[in-house]
Backbone atoms as SQL, in Angstrom:
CREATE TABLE atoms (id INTEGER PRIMARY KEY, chain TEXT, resi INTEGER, resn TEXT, atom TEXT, x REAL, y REAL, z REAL);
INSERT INTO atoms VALUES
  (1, 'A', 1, 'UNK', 'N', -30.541, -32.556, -91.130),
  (2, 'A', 1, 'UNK', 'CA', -29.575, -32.616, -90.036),
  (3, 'A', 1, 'UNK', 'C', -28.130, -32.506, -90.532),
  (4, 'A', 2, 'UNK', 'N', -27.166, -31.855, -90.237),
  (5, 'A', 2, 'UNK', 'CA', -25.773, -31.443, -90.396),
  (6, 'A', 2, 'UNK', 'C', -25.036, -33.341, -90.404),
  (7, 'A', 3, 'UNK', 'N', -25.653, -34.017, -89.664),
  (8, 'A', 3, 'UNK', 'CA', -24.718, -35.068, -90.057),
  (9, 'A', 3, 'UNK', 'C', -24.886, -35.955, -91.175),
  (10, 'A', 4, 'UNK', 'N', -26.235, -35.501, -92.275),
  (11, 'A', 4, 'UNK', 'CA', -26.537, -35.900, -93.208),
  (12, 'A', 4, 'UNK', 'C', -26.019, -35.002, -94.292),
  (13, 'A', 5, 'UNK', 'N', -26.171, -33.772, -93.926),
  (14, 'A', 5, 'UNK', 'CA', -25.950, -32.567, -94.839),
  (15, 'A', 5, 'UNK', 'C', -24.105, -32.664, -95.208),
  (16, 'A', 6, 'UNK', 'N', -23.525, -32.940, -94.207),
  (17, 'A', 6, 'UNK', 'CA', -22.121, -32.479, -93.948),
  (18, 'A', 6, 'UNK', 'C', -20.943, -33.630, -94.024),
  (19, 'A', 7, 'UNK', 'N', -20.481, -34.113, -95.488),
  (20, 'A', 7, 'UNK', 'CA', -19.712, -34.951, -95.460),
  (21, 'A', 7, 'UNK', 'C', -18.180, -34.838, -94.329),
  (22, 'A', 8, 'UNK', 'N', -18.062, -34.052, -93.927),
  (23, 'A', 8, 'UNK', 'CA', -17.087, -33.930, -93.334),
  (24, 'A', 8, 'UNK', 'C', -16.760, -34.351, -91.415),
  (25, 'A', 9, 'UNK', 'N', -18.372, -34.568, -91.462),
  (26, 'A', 9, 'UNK', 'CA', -18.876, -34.915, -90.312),
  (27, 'A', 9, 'UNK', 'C', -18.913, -36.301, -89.799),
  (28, 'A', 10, 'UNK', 'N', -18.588, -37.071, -89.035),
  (29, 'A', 10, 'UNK', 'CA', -18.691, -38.441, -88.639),
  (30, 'A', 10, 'UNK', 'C', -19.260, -39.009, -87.740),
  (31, 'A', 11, 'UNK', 'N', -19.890, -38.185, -86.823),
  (32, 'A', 11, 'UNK', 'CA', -20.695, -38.257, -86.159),
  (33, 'A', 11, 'UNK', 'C', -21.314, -37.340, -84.925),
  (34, 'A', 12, 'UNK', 'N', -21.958, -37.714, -83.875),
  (35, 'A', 12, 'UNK', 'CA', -22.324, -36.358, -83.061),
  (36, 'A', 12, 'UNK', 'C', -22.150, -36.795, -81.389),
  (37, 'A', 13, 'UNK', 'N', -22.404, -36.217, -80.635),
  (38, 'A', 13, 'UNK', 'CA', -21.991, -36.647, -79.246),
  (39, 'A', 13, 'UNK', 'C', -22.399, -35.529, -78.666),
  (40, 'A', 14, 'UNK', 'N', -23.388, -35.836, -77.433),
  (41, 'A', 14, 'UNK', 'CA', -24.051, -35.127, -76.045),
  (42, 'A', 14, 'UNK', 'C', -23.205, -35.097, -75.737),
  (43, 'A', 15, 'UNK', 'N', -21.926, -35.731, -75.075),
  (44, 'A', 15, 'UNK', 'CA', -20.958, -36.012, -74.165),
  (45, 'A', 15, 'UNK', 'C', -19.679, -34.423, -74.641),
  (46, 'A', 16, 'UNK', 'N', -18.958, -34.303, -73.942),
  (47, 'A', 16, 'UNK', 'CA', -17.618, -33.559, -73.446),
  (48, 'A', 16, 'UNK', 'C', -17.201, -33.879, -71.905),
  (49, 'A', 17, 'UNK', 'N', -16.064, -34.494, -72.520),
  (50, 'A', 17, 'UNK', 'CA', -15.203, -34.938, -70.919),
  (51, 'A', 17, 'UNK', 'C', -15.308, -33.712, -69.994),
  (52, 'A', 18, 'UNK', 'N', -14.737, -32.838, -70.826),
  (53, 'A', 18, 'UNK', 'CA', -14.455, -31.090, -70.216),
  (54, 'A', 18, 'UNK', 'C', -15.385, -30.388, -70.280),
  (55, 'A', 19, 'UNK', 'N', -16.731, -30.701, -70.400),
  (56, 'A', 19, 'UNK', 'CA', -18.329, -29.726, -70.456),
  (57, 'A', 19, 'UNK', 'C', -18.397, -29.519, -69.246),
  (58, 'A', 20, 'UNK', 'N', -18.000, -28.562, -68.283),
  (59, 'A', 20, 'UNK', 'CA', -18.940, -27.787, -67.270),
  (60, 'A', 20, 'UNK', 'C', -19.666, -26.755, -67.405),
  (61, 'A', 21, 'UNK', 'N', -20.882, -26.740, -67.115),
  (62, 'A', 21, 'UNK', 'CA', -21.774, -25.530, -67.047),
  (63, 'A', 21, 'UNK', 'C', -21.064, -24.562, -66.691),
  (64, 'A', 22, 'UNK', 'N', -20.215, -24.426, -65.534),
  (65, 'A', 22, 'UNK', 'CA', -19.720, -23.201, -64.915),
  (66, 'A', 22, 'UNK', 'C', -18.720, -22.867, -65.606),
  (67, 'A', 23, 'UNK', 'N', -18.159, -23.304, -66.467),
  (68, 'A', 23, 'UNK', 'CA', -17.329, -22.777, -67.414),
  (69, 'A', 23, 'UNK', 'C', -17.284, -22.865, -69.356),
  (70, 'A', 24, 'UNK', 'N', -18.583, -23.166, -69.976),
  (71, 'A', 24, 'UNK', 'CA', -18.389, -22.885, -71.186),
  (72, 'A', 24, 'UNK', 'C', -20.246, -22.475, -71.502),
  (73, 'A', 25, 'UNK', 'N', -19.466, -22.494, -72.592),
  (74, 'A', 25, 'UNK', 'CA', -21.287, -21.674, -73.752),
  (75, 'A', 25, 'UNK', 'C', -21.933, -23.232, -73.525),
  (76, 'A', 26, 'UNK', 'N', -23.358, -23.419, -73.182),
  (77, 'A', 26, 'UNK', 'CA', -24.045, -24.138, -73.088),
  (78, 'A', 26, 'UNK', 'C', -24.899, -24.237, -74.905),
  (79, 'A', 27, 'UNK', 'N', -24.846, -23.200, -75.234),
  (80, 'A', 27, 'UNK', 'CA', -25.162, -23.135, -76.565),
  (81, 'A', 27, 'UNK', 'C', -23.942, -23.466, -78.300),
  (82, 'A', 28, 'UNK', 'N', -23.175, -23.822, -77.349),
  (83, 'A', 28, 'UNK', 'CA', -21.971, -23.726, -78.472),
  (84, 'A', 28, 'UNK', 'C', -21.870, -25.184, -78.725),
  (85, 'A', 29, 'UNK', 'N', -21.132, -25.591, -80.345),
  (86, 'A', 29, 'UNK', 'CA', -20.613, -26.441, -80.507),
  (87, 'A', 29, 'UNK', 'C', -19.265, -27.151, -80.857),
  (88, 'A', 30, 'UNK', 'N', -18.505, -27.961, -80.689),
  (89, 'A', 30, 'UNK', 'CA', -17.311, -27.998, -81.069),
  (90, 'A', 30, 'UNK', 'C', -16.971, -29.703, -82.135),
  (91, 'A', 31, 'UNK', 'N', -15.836, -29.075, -82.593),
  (92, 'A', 31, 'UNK', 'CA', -15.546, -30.219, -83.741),
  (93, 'A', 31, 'UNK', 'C', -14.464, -30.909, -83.358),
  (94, 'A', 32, 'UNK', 'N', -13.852, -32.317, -83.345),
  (95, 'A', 32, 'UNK', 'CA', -12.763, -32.589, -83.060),
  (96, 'A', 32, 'UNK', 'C', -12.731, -33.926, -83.541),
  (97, 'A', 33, 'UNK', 'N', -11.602, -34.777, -83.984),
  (98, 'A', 33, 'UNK', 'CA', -11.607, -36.108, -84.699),
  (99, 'A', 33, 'UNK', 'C', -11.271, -37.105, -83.511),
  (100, 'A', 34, 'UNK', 'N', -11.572, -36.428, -82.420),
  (101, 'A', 34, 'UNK', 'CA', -11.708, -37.065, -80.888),
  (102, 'A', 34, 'UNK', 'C', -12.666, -37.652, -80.786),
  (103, 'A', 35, 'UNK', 'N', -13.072, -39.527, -80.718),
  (104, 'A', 35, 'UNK', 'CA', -14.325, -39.564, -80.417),
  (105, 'A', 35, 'UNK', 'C', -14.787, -39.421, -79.073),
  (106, 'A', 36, 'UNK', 'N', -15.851, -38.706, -78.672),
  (107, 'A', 36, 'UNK', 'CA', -16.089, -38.575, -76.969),
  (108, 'A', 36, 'UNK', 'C', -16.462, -39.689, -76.478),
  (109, 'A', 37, 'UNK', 'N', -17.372, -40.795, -77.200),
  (110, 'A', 37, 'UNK', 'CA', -17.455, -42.199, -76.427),
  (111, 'A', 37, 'UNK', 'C', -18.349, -42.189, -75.558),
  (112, 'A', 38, 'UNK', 'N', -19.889, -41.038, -75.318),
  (113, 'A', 38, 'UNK', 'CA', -20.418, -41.270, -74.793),
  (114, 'A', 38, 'UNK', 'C', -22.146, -40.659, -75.528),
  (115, 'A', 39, 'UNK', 'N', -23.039, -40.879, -75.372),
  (116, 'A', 39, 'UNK', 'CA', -24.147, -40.441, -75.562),
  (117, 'A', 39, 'UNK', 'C', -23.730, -39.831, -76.956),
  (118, 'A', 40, 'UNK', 'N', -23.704, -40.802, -78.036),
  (119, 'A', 40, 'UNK', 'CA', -23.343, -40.471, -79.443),
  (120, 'A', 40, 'UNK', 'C', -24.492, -40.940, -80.836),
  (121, 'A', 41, 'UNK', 'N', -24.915, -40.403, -81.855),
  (122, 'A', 41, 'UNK', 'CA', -25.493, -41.113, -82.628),
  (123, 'A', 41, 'UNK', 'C', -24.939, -40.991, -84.106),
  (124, 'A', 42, 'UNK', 'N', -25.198, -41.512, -85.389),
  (125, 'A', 42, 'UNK', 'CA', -24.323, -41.806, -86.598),
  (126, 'A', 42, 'UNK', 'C', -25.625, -41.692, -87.757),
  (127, 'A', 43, 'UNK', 'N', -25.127, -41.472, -88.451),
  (128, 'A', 43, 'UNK', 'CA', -25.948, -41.519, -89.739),
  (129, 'A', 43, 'UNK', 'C', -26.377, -42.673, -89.795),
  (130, 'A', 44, 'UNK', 'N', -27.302, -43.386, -90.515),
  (131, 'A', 44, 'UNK', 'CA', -27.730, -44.829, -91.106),
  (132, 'A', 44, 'UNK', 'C', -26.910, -45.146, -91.876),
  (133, 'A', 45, 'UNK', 'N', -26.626, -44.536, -93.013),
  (134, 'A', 45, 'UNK', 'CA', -25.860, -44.794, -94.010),
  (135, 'A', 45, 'UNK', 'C', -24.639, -45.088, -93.784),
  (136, 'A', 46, 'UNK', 'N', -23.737, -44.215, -92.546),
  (137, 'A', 46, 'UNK', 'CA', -22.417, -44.615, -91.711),
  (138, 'A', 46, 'UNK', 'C', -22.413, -46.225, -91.438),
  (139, 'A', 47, 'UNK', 'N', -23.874, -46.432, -90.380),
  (140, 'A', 47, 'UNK', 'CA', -23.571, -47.708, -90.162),
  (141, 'A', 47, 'UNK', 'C', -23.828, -49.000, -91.272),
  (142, 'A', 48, 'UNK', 'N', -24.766, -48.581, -91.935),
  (143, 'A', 48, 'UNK', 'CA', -24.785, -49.678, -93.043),
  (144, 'A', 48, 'UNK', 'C', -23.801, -50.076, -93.736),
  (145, 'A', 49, 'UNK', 'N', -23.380, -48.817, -94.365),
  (146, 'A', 49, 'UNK', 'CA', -21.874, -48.924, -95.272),
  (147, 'A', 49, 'UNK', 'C', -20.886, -49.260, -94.873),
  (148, 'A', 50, 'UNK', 'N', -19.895, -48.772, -93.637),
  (149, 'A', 50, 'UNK', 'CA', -18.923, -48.800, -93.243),
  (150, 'A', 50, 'UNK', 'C', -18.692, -49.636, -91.706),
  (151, 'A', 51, 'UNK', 'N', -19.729, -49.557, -90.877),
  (152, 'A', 51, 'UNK', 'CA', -19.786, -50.397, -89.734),
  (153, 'A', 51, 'UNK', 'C', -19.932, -51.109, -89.501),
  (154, 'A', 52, 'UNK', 'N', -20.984, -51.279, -89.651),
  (155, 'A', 52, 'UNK', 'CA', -22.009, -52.588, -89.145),
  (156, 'A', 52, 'UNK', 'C', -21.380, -54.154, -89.357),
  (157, 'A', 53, 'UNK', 'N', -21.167, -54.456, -90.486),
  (158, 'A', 53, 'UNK', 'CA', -20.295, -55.285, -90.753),
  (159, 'A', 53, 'UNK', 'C', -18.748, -55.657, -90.136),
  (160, 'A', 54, 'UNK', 'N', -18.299, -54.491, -89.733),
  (161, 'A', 54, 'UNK', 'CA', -16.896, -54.793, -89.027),
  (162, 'A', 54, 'UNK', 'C', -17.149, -54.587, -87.432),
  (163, 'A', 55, 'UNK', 'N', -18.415, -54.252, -86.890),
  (164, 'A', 55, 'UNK', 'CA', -18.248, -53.874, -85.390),
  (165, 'A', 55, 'UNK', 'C', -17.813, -54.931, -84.536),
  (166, 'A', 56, 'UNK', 'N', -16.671, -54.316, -83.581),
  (167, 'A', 56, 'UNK', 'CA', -16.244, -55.488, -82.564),
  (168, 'A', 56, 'UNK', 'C', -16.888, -56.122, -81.294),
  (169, 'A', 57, 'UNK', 'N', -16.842, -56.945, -81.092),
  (170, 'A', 57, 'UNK', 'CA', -17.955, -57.452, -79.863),
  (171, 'A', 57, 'UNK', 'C', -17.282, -56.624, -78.442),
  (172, 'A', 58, 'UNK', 'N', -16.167, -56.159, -78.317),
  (173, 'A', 58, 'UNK', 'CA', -15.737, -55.270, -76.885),
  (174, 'A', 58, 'UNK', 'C', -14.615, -53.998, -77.520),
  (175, 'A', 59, 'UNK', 'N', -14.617, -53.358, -76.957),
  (176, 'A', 59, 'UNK', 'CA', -13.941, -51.918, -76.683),
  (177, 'A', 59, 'UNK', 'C', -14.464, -50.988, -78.082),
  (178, 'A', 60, 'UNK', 'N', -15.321, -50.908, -78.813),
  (179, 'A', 60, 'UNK', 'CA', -16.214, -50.239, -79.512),
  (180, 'A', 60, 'UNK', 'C', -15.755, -48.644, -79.483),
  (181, 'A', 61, 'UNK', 'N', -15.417, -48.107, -78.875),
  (182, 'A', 61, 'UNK', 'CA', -15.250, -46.570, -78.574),
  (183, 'A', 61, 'UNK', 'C', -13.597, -46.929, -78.972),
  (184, 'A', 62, 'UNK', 'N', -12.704, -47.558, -78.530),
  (185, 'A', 62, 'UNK', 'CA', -11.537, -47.457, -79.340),
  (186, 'A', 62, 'UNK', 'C', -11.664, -48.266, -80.611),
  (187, 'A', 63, 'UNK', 'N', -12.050, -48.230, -80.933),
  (188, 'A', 63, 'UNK', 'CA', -12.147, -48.669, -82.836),
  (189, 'A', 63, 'UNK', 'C', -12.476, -47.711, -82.958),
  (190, 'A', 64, 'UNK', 'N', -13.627, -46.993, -83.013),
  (191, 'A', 64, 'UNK', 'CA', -14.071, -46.036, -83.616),
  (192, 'A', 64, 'UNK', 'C', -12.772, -44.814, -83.650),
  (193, 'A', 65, 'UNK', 'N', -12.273, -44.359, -82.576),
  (194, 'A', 65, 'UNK', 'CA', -11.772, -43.786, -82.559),
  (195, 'A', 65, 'UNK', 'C', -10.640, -43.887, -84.005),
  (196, 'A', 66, 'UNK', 'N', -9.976, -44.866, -84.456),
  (197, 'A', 66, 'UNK', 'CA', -9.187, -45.132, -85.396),
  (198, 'A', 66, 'UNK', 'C', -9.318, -44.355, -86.541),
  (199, 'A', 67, 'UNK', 'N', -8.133, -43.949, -87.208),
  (200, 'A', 67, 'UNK', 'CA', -8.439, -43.205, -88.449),
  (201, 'A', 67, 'UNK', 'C', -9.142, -43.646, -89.743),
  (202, 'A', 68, 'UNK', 'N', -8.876, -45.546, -89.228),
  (203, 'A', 68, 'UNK', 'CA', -9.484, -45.740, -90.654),
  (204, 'A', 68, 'UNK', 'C', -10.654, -46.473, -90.077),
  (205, 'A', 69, 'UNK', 'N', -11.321, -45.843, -89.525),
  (206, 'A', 69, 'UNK', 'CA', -13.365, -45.861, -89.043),
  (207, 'A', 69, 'UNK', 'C', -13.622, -44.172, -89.395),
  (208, 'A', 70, 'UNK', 'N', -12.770, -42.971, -89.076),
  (209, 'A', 70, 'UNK', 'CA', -13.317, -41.956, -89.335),
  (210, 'A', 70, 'UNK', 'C', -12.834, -41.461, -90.149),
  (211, 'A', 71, 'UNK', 'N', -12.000, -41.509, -90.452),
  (212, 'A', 71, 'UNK', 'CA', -11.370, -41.353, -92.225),
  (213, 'A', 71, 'UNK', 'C', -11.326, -39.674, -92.226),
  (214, 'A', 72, 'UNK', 'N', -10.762, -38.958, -91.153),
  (215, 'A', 72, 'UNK', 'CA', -10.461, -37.778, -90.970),
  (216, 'A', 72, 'UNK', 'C', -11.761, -36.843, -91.056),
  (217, 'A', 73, 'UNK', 'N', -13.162, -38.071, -90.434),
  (218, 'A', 73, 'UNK', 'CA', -14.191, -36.832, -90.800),
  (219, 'A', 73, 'UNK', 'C', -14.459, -36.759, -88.901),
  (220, 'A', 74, 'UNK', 'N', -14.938, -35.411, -88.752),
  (221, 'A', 74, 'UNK', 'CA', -14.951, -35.240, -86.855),
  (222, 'A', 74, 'UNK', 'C', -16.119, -35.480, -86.552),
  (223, 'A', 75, 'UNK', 'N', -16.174, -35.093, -84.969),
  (224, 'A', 75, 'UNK', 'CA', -16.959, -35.543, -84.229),
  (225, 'A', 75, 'UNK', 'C', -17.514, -34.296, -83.823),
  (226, 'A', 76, 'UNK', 'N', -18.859, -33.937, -83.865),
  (227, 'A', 76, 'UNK', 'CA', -19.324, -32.344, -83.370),
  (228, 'A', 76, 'UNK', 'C', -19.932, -33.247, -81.911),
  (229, 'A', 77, 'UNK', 'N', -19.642, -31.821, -81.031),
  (230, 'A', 77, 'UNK', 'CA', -20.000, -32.536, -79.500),
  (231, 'A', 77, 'UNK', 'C', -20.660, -30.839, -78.837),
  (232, 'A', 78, 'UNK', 'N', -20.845, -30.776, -78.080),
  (233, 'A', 78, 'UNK', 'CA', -21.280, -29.383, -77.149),
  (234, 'A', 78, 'UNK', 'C', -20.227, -29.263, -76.376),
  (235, 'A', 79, 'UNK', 'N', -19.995, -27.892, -76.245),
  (236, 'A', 79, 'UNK', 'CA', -19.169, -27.481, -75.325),
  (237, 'A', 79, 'UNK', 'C', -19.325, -28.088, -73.911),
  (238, 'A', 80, 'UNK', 'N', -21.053, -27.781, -73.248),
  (239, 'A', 80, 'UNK', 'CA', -21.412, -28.270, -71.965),
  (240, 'A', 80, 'UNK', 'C', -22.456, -29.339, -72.474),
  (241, 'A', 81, 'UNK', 'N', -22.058, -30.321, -71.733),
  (242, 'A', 81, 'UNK', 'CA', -22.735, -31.783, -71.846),
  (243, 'A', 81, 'UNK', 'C', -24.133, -31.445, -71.765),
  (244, 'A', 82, 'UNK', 'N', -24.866, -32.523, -72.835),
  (245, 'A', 82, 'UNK', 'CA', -26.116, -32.604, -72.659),
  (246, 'A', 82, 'UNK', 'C', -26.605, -33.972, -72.345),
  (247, 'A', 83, 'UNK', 'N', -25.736, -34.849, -72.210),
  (248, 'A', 83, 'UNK', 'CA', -25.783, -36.080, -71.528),
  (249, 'A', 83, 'UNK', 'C', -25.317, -36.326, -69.718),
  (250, 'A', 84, 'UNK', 'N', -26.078, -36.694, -69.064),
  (251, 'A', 84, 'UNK', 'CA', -25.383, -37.162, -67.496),
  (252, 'A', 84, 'UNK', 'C', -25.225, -38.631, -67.457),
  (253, 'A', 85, 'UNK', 'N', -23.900, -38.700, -66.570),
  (254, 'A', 85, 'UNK', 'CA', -23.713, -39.604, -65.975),
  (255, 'A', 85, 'UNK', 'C', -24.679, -40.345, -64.791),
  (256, 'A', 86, 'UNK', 'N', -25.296, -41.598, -65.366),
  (257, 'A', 86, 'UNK', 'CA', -26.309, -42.211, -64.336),
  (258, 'A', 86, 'UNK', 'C', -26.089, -43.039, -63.338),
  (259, 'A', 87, 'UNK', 'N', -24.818, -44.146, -63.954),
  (260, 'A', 87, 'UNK', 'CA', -24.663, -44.979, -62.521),
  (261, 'A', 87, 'UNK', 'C', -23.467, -45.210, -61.673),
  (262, 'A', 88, 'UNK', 'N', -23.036, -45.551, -60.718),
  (263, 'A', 88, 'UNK', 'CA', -22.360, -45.539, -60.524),
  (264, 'A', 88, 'UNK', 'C', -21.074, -46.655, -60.067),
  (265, 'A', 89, 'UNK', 'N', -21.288, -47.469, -60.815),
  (266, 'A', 89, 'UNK', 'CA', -21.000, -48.663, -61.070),
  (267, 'A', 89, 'UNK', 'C', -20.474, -49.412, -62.794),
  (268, 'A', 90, 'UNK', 'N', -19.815, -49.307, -63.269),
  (269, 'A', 90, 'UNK', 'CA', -19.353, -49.979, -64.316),
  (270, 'A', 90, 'UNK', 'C', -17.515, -50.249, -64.362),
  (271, 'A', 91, 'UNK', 'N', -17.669, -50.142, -65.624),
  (272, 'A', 91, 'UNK', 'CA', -16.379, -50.979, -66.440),
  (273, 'A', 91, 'UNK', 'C', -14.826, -50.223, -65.797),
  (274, 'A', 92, 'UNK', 'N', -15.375, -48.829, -66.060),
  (275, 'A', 92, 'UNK', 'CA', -14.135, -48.026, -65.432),
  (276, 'A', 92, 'UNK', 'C', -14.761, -46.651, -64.496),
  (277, 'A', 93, 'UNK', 'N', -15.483, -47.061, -63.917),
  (278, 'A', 93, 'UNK', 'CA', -16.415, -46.620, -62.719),
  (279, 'A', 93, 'UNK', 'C', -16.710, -47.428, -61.455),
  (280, 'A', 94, 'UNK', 'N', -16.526, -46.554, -60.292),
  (281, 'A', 94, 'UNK', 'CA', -16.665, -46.869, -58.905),
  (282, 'A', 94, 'UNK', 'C', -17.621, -45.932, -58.143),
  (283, 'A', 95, 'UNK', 'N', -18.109, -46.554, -56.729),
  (284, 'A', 95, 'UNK', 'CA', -18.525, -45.728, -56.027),
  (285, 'A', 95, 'UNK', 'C', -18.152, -44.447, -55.213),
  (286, 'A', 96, 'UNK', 'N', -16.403, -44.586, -55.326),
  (287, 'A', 96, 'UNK', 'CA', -15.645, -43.643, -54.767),
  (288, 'A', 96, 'UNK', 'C', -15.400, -42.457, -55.567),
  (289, 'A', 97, 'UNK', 'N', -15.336, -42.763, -57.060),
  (290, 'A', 97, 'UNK', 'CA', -15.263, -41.754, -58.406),
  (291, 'A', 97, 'UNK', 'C', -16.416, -41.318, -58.583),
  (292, 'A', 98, 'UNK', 'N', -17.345, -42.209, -58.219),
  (293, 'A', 98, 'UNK', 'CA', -18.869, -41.292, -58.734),
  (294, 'A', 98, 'UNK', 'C', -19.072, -39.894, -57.764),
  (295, 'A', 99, 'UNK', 'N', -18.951, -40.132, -56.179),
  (296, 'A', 99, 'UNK', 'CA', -19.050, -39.421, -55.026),
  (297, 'A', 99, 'UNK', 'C', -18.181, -38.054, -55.770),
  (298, 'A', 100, 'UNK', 'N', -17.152, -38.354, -55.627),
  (299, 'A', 100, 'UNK', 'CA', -16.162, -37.322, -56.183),
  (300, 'A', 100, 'UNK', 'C', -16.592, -36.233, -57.360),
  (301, 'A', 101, 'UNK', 'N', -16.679, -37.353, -58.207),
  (302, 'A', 101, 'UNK', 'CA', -17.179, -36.283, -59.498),
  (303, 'A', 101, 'UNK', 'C', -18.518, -35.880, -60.271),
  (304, 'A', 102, 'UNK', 'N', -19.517, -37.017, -59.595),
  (305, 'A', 102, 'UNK', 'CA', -20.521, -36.562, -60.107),
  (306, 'A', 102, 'UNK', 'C', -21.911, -35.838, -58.864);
């Protein structure tokens, strides 16, 4: 797998804020030191070594994001999402935003 193979890599992500079908390659991938923060997975070795030990009990997606959790290595994600949004109810989710956008 490229995130074992590829030191430069930090992790992977189903998710793109900006993935619509109707507008990108469903087959493509993209790189960015953006973490997407959603439907993501990490090497073992990432979390053993460098995580696991420091993970915070709330806001998890902004830590990570920090330079010194990714240490300038990116995030490969898909152009068009291969993750959906399921509920419509959480942290920074409503029933009025779900209607709207999903």
């Amino acid at each position: 797998p490229a995130l074992e193979r590829d030191p430069t890599l930090f992790l992977a992500s189903a998710w793109n804020d900006n993935g619509f079908s109707e507008s990108g390659d469903a087959g493509a991938l993209r790189r960015s030191l953006w973490f997407p923060g959603l439907g993501w997975l990490l090497p073992r070795r990432l979390w053993e070594t460098e995580l696991k030990d420091q993970w915070p009990q709330t806001h998890w997606d902004h830590w990570l994001r920090h330079a010194r959790r990714h240490k300038g290595r990116e995030c490969i994600f898909p152009e068009v999402n291969r993750a959906f949004h399921a509920g419509s109810v959480g942290t920074f989710m409503d029933e009025w935003h779900d209607r709207r956008y999903f």
